[in-house]
N, CA, C and O of each residue as an XYZ file, in Angstrom:
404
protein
N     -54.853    -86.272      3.410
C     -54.919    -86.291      1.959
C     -54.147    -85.110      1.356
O     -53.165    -85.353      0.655
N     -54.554    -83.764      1.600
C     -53.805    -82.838      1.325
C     -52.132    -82.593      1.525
O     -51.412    -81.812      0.903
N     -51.731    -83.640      2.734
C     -50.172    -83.601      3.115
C     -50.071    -84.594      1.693
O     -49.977    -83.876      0.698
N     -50.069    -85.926      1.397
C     -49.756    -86.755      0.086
C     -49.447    -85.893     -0.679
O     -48.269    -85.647     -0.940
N     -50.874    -84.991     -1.412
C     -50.789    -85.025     -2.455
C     -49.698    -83.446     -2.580
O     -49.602    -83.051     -3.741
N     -49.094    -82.771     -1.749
C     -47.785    -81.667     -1.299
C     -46.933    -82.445     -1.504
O     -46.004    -81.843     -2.043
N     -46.576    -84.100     -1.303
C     -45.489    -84.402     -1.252
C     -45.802    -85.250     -2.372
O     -44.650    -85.421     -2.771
N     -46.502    -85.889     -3.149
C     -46.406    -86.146     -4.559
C     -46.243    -84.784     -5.598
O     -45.501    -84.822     -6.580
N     -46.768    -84.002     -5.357
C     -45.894    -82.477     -6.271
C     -44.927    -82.441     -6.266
O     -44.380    -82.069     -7.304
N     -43.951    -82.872     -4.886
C     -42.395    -81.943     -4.799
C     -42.112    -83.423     -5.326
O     -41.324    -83.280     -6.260
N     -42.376    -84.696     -5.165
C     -41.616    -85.765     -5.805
C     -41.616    -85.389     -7.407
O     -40.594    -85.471     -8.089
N     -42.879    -84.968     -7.917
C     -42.649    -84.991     -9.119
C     -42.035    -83.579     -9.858
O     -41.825    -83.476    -11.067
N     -41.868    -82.829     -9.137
C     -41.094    -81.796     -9.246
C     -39.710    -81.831     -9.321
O     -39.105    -81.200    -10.188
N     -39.004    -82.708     -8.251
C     -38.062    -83.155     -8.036
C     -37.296    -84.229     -9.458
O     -36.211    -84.149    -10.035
N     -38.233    -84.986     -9.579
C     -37.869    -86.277    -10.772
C     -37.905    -84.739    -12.285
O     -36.991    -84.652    -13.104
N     -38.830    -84.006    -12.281
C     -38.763    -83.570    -13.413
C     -37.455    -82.834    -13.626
O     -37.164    -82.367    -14.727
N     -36.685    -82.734    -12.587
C     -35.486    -82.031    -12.412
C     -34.225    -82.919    -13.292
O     -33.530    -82.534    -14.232
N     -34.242    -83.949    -12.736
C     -33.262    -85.073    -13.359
C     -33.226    -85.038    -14.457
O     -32.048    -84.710    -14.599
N     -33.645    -85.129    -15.507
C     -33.382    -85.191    -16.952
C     -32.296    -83.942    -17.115
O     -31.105    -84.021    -17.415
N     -33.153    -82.679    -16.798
C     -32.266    -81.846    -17.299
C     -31.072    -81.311    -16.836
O     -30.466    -80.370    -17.348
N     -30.676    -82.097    -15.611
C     -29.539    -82.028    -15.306
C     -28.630    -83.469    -15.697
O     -27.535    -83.483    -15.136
N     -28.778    -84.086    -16.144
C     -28.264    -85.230    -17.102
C     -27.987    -84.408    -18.470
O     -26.797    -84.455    -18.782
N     -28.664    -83.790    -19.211
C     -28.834    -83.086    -20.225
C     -27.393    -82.303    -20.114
O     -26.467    -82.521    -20.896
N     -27.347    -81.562    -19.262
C     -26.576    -80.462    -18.951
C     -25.238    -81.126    -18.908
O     -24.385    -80.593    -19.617
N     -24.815    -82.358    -18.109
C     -23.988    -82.715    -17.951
C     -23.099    -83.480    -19.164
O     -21.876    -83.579    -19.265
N     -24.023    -83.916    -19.925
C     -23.523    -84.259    -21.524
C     -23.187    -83.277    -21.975
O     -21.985    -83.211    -22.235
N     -24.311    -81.690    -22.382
C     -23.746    -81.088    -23.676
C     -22.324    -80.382    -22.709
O     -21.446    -80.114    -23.530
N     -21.886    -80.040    -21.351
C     -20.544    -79.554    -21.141
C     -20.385    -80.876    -21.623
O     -21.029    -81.014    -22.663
N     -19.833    -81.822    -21.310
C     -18.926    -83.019    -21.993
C     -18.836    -83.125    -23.170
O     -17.814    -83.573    -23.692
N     -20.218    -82.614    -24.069
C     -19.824    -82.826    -25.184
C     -19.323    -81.858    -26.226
O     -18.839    -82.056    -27.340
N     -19.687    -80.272    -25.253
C     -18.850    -79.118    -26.277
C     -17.116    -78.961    -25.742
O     -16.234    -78.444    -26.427
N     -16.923    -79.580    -24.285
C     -15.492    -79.954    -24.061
C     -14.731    -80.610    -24.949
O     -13.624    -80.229    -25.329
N     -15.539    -82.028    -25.448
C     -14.603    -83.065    -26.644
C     -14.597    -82.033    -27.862
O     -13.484    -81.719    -28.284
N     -15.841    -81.411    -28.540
C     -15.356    -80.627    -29.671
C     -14.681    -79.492    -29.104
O     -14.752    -78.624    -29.974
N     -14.427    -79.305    -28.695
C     -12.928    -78.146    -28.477
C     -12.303    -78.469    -28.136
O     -11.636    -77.450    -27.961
N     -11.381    -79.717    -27.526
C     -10.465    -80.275    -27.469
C      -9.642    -80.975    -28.217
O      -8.436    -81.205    -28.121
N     -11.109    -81.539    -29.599
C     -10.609    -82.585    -30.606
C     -11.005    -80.907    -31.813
O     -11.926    -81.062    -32.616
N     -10.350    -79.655    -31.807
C     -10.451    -79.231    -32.518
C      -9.046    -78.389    -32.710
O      -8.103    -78.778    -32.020
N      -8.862    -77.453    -33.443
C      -7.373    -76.386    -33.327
C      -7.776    -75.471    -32.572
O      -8.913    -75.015    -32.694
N      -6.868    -75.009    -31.598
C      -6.657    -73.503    -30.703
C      -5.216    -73.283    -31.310
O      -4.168    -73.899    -31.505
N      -6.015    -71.534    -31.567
C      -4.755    -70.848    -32.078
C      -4.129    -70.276    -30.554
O      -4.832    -69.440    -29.987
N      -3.021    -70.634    -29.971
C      -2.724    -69.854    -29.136
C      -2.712    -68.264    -29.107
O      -2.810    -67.639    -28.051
N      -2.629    -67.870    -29.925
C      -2.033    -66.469    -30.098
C      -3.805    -65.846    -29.937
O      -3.676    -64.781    -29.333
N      -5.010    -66.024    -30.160
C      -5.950    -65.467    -30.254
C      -7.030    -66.404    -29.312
O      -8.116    -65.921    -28.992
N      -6.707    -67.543    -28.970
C      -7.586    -68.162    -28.063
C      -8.070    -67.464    -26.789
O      -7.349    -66.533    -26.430
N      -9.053    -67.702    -26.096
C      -9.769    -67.091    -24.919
C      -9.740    -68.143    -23.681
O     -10.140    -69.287    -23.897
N      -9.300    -67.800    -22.456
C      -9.064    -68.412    -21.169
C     -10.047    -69.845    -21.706
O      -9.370    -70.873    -21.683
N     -11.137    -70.002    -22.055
C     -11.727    -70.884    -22.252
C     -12.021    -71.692    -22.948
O     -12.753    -72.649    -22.698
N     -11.289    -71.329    -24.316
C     -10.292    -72.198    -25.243
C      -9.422    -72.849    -24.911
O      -9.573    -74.067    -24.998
N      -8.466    -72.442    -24.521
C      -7.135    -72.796    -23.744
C      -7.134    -74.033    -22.991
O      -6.461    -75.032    -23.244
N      -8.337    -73.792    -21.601
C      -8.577    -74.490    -20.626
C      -9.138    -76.145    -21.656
O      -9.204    -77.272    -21.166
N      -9.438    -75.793    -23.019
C     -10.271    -77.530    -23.146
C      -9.121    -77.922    -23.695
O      -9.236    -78.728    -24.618
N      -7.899    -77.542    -23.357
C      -6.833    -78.142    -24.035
C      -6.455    -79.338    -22.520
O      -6.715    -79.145    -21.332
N      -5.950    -80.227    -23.009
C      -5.673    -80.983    -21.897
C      -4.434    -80.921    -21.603
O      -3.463    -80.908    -22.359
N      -4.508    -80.864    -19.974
C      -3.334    -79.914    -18.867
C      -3.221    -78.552    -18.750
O      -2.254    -78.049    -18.177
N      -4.105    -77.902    -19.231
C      -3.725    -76.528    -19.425
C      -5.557    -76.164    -18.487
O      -6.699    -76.554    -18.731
N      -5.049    -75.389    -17.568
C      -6.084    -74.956    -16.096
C      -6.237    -73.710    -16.469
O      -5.984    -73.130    -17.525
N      -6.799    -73.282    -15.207
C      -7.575    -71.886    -15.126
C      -6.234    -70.751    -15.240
O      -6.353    -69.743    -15.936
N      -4.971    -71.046    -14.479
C      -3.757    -70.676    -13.946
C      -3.357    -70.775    -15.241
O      -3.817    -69.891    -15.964
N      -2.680    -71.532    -15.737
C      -2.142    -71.860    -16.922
C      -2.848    -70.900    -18.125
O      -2.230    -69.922    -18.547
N      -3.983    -71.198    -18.566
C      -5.076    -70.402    -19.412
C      -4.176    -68.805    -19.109
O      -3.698    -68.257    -20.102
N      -4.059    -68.380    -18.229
C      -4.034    -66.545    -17.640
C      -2.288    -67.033    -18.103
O      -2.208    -66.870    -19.320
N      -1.508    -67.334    -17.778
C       0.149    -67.202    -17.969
C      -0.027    -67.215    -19.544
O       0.375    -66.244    -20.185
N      -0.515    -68.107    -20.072
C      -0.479    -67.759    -21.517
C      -0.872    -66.529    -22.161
O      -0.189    -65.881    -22.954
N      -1.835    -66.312    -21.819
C      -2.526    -65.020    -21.685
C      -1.897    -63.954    -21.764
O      -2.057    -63.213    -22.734
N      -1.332    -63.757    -21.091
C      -0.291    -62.463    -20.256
C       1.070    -62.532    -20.757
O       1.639    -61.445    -20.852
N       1.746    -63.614    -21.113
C       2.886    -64.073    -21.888
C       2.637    -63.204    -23.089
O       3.283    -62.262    -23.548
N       1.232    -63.931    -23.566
C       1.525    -63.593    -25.454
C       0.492    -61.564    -25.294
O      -0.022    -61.190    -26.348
N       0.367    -60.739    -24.237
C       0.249    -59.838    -24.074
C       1.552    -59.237    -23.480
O       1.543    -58.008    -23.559
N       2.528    -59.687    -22.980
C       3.929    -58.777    -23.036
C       4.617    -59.022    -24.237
O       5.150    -58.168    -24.945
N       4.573    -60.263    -24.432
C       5.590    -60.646    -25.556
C       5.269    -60.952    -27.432
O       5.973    -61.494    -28.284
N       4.021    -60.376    -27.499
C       3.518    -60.274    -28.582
C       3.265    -61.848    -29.378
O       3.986    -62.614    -28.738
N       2.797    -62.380    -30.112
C       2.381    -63.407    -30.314
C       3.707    -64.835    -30.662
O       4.897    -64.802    -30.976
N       2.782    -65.887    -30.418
C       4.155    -67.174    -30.186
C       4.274    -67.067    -31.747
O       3.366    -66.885    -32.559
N       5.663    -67.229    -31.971
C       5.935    -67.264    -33.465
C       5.906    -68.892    -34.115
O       5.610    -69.152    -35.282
N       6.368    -70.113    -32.835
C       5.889    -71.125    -33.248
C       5.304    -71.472    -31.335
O       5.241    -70.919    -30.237
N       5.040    -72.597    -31.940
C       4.329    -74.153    -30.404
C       5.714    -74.375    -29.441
O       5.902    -74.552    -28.238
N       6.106    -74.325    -29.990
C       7.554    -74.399    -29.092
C       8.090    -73.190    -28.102
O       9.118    -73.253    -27.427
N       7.338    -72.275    -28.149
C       7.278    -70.989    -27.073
C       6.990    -70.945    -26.680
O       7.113    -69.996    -25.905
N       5.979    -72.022    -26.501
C       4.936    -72.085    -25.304
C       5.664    -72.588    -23.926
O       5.151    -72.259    -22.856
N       7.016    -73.490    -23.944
C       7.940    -73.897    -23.241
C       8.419    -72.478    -21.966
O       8.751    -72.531    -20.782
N       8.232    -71.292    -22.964
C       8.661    -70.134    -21.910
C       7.327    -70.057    -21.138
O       7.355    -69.174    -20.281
N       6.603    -70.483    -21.181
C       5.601    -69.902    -19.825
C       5.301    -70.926    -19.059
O       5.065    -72.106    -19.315
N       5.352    -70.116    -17.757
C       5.404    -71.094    -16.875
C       4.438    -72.227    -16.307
O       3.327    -71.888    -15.900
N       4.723    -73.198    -16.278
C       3.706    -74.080    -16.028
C       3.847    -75.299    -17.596
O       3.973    -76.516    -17.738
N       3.773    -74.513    -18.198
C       4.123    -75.970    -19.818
C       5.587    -76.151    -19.689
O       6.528    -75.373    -19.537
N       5.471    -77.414    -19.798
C       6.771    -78.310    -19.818
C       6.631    -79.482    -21.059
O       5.570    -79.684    -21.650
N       7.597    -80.038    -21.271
C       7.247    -80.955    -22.805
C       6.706    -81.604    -22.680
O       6.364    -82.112    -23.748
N       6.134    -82.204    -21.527
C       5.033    -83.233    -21.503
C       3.744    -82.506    -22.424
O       3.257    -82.704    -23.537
N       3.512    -81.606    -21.350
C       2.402    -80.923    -21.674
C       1.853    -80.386    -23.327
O       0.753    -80.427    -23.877
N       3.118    -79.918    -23.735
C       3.278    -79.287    -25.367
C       3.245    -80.643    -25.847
O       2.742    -80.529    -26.965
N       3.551    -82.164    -25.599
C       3.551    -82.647    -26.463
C       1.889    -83.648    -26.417
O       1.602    -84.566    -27.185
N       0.944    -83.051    -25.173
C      -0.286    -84.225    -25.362
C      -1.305    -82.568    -25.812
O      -2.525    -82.727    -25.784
N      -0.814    -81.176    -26.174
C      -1.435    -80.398    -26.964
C      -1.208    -79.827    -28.392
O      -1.939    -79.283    -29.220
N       0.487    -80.275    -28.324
C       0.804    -80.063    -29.693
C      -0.376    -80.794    -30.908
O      -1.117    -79.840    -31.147
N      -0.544    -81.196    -31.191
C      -1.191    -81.631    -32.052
C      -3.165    -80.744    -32.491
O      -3.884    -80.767    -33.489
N      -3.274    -80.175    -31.259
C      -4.679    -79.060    -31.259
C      -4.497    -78.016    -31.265
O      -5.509    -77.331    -31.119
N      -3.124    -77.245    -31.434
C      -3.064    -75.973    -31.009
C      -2.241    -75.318    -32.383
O      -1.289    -76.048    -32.654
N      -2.327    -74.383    -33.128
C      -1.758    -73.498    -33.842
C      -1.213    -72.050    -33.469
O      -1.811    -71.319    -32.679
N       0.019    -71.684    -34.129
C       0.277    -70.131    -34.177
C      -0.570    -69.419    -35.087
O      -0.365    -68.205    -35.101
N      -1.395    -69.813    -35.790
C      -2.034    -68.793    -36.448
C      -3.310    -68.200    -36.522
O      -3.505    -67.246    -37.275
């Protein structure tokens, strides 16, 4: 009797777990879409701004980074072409979320 009712605790211990990792897995998905479907200023954005831009990684996030810290801020979206890793594909499925200002 006592073994059951040890392993009806950890079952229900276990199930009480699930929700809130469902939970968890929406609000990242869902503070990803609002920062993706929102403006990043390149020039002042944070590695983790950057990254909810789509194509733009952990790697990518830091070259920008470090770009607009030697070279002082992008004057337009189209400078973003000098760092490495954006190519026009890329500028053109973020152009539309991202600002110089």
């Amino acid at each position: 009797m006592k073994t059951l009712v040890n392993r009806l605790i950890v079952v229900i211990c276990l199930l009480s777990l699930i929700p809130s990792v469902g939970f968890s897995a929406q609000a990242r998905t869902e503070k990803t879409s609002l920062t993706a479907t929102s403006m990043v200023s390149v020039n002042s954005a944070t590695a983790e701004q950057l990254q909810a831009l789509s194509g733009i990684g952990e790697v990518t996030a830091r070259r920008i980074i470090d770009y607009r810290a030697a070279n002082g801020p992008f004057d337009q979206v189209e400078d973003l072409l000098d760092v490495k890793g954006i190519g026009p594909g890329t500028l053109d499925r973020i152009r539309e979320h991202i600002s110089v200002n």
